[in-house]
C-alpha positions in Angstrom: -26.1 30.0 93.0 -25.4 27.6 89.8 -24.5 28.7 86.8 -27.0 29.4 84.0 -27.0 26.4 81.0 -25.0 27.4 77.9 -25.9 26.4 74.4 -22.8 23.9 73.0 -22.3 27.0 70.5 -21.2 28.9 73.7 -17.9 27.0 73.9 -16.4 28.3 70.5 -14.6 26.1 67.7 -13.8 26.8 64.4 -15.1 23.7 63.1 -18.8 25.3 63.7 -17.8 26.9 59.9 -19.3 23.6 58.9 -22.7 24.5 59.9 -22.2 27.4 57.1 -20.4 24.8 55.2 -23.7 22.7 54.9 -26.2 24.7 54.7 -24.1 25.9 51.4 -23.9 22.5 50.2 -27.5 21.9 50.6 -28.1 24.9 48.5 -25.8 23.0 45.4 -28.3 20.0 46.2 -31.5 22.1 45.2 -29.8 23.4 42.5 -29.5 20.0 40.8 -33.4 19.9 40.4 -32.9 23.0 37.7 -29.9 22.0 36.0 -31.1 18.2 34.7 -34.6 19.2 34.4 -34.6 23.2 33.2 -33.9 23.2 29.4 -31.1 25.7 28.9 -30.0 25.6 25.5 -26.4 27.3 24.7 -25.9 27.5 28.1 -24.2 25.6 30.7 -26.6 26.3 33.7 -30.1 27.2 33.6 -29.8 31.0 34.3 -33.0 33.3 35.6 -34.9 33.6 32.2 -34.5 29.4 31.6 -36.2 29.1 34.9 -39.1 31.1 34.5 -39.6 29.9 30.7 -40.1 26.6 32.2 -41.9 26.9 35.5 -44.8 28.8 33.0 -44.6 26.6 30.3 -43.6 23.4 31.8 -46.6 20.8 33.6 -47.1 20.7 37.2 -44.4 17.8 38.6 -42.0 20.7 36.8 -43.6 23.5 38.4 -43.4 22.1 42.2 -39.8 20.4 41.5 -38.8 24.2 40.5 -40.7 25.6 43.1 -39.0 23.0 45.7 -35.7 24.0 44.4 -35.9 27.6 44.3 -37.0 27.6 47.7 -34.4 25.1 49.2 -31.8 27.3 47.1 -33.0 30.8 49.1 -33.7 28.9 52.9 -30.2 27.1 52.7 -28.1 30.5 51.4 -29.4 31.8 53.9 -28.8 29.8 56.3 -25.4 29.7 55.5 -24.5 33.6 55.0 -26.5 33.8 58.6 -24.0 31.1 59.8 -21.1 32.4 58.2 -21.9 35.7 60.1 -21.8 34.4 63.1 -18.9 32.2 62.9 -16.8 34.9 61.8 -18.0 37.4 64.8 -17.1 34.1 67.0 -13.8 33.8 65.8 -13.2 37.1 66.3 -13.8 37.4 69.8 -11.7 33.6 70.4 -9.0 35.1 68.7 -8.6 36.9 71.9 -8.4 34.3 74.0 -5.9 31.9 75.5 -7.6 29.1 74.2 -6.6 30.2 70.8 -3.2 29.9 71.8 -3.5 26.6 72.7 -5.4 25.7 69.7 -2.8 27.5 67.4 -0.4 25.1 69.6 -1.9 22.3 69.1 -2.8 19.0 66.2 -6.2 21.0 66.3 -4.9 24.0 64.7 -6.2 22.5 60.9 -9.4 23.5 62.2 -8.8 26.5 61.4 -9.0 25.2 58.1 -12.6 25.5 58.7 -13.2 29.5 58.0 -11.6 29.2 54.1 -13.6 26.0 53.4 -16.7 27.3 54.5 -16.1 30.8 52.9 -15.6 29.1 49.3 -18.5 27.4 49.6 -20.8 30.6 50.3 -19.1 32.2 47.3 -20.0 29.3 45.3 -23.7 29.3 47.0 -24.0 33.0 46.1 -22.9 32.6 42.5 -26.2 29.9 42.1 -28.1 32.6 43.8 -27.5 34.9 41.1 -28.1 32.7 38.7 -31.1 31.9 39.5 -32.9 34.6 41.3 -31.5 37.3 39.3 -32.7 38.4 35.7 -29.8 39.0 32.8 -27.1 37.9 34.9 -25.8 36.2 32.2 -25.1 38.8 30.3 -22.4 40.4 32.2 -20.9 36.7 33.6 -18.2 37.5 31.7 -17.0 40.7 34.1 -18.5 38.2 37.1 -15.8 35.7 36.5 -12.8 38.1 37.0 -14.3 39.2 40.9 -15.3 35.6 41.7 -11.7 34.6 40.7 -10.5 36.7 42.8 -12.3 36.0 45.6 -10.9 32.1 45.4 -7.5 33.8 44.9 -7.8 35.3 48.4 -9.6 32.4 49.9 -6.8 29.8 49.0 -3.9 32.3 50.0 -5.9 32.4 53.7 -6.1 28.6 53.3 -2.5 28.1 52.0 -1.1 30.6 54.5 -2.6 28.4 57.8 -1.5 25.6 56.1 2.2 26.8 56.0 2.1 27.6 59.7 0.8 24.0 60.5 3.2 21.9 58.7 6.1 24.8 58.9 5.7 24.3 63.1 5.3 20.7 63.3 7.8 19.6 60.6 10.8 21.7 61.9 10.0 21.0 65.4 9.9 17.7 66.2 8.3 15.7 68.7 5.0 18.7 69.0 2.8 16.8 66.7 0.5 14.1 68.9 0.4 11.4 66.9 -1.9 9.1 69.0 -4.3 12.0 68.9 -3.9 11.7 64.9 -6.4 8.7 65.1 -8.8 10.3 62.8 -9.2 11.9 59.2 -9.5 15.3 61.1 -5.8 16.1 59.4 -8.0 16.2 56.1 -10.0 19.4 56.3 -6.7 21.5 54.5 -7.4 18.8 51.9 -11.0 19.4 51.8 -10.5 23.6 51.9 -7.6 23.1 48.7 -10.4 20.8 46.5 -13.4 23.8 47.8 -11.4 26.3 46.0 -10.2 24.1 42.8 -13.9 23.6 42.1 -14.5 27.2 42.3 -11.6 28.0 40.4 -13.0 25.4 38.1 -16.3 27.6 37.5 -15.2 29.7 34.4 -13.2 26.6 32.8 -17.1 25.6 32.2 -19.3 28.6 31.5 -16.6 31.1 30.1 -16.0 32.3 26.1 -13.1 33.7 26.7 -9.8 31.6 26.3 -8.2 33.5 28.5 -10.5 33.0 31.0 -10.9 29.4 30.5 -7.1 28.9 30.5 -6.3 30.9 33.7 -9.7 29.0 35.4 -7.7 25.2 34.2 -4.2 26.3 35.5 -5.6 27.5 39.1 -8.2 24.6 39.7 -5.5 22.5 38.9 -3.1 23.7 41.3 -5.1 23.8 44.1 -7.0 20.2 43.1 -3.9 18.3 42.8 -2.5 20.2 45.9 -5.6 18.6 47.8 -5.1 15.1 46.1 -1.6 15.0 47.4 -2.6 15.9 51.1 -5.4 13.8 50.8 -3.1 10.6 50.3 -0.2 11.6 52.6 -2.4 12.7 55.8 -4.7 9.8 55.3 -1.9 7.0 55.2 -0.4 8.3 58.4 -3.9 8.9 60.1 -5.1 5.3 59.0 -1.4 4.0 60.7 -2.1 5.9 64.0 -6.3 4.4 63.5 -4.7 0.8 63.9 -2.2 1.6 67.2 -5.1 3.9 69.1 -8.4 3.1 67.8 -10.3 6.1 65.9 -10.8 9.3 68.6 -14.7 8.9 69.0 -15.4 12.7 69.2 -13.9 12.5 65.4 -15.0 9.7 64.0 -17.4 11.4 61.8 -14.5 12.6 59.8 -13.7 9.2 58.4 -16.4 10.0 55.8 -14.4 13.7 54.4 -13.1 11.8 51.8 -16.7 11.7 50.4 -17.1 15.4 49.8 -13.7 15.7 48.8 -14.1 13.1 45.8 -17.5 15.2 45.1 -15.7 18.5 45.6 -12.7 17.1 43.0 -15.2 15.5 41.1 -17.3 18.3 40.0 -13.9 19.8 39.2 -12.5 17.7 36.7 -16.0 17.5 34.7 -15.7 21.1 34.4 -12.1 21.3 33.2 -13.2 18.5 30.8 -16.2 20.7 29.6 -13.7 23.6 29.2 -11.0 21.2 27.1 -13.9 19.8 24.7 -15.3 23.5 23.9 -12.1 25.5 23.8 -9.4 23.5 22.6 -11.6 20.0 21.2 -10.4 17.9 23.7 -12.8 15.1 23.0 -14.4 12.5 25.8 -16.8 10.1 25.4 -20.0 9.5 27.3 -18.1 5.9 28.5 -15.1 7.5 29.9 -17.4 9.8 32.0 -19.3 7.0 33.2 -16.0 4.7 34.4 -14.5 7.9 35.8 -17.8 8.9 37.8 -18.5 5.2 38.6 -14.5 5.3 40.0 -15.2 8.2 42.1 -18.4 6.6 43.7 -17.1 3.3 44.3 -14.4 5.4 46.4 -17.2 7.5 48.0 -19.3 4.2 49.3 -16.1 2.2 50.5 -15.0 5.1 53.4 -19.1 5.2 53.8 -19.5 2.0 55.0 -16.1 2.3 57.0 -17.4 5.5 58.8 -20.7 4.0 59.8 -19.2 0.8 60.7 -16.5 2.6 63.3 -19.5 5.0 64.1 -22.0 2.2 65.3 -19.4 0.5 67.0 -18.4 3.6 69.1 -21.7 4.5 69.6 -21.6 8.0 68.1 -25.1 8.4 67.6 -26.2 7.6 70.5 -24.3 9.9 72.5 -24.1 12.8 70.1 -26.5 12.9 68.0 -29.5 11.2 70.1 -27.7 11.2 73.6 -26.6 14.5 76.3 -23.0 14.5 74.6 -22.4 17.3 71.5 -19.1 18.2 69.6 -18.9 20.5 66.8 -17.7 17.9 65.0 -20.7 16.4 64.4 -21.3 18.6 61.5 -18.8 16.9 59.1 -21.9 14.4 59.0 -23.8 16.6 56.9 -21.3 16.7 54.4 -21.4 13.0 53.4 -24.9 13.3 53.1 -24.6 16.8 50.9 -21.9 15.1 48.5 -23.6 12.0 48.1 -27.1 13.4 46.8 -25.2 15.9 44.5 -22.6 13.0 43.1 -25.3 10.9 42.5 -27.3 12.9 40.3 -24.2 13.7 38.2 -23.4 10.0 38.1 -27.1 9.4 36.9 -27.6 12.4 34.0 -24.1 12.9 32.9 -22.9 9.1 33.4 -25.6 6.5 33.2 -27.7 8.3 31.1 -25.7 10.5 29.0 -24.3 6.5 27.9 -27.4 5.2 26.9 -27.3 2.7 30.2 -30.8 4.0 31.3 -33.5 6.4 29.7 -34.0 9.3 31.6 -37.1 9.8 32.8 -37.9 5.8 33.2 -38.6 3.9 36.0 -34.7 2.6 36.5 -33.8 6.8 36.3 -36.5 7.9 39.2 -34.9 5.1 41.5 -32.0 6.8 41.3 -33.2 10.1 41.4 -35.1 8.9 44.9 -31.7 8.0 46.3 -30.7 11.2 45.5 -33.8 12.5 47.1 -34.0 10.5 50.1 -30.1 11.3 50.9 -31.7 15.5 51.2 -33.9 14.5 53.3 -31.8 12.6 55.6 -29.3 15.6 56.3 -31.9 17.8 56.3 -33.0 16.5 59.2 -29.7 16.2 60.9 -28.9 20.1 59.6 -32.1 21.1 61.9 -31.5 18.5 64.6 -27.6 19.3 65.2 -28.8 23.4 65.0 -31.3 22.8 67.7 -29.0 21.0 69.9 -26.1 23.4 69.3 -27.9 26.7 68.6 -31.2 26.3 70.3 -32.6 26.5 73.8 -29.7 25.6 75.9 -30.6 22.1 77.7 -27.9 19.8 80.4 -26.1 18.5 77.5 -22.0 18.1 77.7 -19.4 19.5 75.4 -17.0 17.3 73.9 -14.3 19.6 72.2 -13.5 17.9 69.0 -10.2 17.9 66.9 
């Protein structure tokens, strides 16, 4: 008697987090429609009462671009509380196991990395929720800003903590950490976890009166966002060395692309400490300097793009796992390119290019842009509901590839 088929979800790993982890991001995608197009005067985002000002006032191409977003916005949270949910039941239960061990034992162990990354996200996913779904919110965001801080407190001492267990084992033992299986940018998730919670740390550096607030919210985001920056450079220089001796590990070569959601992730976090500077303490930067700086972080973004695909199509990677029998968890660091790109893009376009005059918004030259934008949701969409069928739907004779 054979044994029955297993969906790939059967054979846990932490790094199915970034199925919550996208599904989040997707939500921040949406949300983009209603923060360039919703008027929201004295305000930094469009809050509840903005949105349903301009859905009844607004024309029709408002009305169904508000309707789109509010609906990808509820769908994707969900998706990705659902997801987180399950992952964390998961984990539970391989916690128990001897793989675990091994894991913990193991260059695989900044997986775990995984679980504090995701969980900022769904904090910052649930803050837009509120926002938008729920009336006078704004009102008390004030008292908000003190729980959601500490809820990135707790996140980056989880995310800190494994961290410290990682590098405290492998750089006081030597000769445990496999360098030819270092042939990827997989050592980047802490990066990508540390610049997850110095965005949301950034939050209240943007929308907060209080000075306080705004000072405490600067300090924190930029602990934790030069703390990713640092990692950032040092694990990618020694994966890139160990690239050129072994070739990139094929199960992990989408990871070549993290650096795009971490320059998104970072990105997002400096404009908000640079919103907070100009309000609170007239810290003054012009429209240029936000274009260069965006147009910097971009450039960065497309370079290890192109590099990802290029190792990608060589390898074969989408043949075998995302068209072929082969799967890996992995294959959900995809999704975040594709997240990152659409929401850096639209910042580049409203608070860059337009914001300095270089295109009218609303003109031809801006909806080109904005259809890049557009076209990039799309895409991972339809790779976020291809990669859950495969891994979460009907089991089929597929093989798992575990994934570092």
């Amino acid at each position: 008697m054979t044994d029955p088929i297993k969906k790939p979800s059967d054979t846990y790993s932490p790094l199915y987090f970034l199925a919550s982890l996208g599904a989040g991001g997707m939500s921040v995608t949406f949300f983009m429609y209603l923060l360039f197009w919703v008027p929201h005067k004295g305000r930094t985002v469009p809050v509840f009462g903005d949105i349903k000002s301009a859905f009844l006032t607004g024309d029709l191409p408002l009305q169904i671009a508000i309707a789109v977003a509010v609906a990808g916005i509820a769908i994707f949270t969900i998706l990705n509380v659902k997801s987180m949910i399950w992952n964390l039941k998961a984990l539970a239960k391989f916690k128990k196991t001897d793989a675990y061990e091994t894991l913990r034992n193991s260059n695989a162990e900044t997986t775990l990395l995984a679980q504090p990354l995701a969980m900022a996200m769904t904090v910052n996913a649930l803050f837009i929720v509120g926002l938008v779904f729920v009336p006078g919110l704004w009102s008390i965001v004030e008292y908000l800003f003190p729980l959601a801080m500490l809820a990135f407190a707790l996140i980056g001492i989880m995310a800190l903590r494994i961290i410290g267990d990682f590098l405290g084992r492998v750089l006081t033992k030597g000769g445990i950490f496999d360098v030819t299986a270092h042939n990827s940018f997989a050592q980047l998730l802490p990066a990508f976890a540390l610049a997850m919670v110095a965005v949301g740390f950034s939050a209240p550096a943007a929308m907060s009166a209080s000075p306080t607030m705004v000072g405490i919210s600067l300090i924190l985001s930029t602990f934790f966002g030069i703390a990713s920056l640092l990692y950032t450079v040092v694990a990618a220089i020694t994966a890139f060395s160990s690239m050129l001796h072994y070739g990139t590990a094929k199960e992990a070569g989408p990871t070549l692309m993290v650096i795009v959601p971490i320059m998104t992730t970072l990105g997002i976090m400096f404009l908000r400490q640079d919103h907070g500077l100009h309000v609170m303490y007239g810290v003054e930067s012009t429209p240029g300097e936000t274009l260069v700086f965006l147009a910097r972080l971009l450039t960065v973004q497309v370079v290890f793009l192109m590099l990802g695909l290029v190792v990608l199509r060589r390898q074969g990677y989408f043949t075998d796992f995302i068209k072929g029998t082969k799967t890996s968890p992995g294959s959900y660091a995809l999704v975040c390119p594709g997240v990152a790109l659409s929401v850096m893009v639209q910042f580049f376009l409203h608070k860059g290019l337009v914001a300095a005059f270089v295109i009218d918004k609303f003109s031809p030259a801006y909806w080109v842009v904005v259809a890049v934008a557009i076209g990039l949701q799309i895409v991972t969409t339809a790779l976020i509901m291809r990669l859950n069928r495969r891994h979460f739907g009907k089991p089929a004779p597929m093989v798992a590839v575990p994934a570092e």
